[in-house]
N, C-alpha and C positions, 0 to 999 in steps of 0.2 A: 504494500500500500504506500504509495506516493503523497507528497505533502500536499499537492492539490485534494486528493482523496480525502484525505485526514482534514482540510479545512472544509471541501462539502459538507461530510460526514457536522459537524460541528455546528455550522450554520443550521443542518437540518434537524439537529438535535433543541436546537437556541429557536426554531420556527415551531416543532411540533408541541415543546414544553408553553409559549406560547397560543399554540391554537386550542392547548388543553386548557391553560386559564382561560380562555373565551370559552370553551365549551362547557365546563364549569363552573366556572367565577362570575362569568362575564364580563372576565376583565381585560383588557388588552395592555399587557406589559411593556409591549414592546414602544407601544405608542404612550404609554403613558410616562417612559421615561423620555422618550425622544420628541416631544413634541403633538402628539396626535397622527392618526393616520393618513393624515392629511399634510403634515410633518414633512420636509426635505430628508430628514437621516433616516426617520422613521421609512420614507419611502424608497430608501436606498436601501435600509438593511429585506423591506420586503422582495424588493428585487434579487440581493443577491442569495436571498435563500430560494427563491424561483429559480434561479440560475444552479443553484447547488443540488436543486432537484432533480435538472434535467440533466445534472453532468453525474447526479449518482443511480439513473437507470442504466449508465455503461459499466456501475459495476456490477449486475445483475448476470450483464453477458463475459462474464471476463472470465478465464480463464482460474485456477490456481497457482498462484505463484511459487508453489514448493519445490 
């Protein structure tokens, strides 16, 4: 697992613990430190956890590295 991996991996972790307090709490963590979801950082970190999503269905197809 490569350092790009390991930062997906993180973000997606930092997106779903967030979509679990909204589907819980109903609270939105992520916006609520950064601004609202309407938020420039707020909207940047929603972005690259999109983006981390879509780079961790390649790890789905990968091989084992052993």
């Amino acid at each position: 697992m490569n350092w790009i991996d390991r930062i997906a991996l993180i973000l997606l972790i930092v997106g779903g613990l967030n979509w679990g307090s909204v589907g819980l709490f109903q609270y939105d963590l992520v916006g609520a430190l950064f601004g609202g979801m309407s938020g420039i950082i707020s909207r940047i970190i929603f972005t690259l956890v999109g983006i981390a999503g879509l780079w961790c269905i390649s790890l789905l197809f990968r091989g084992s590295e052993d």
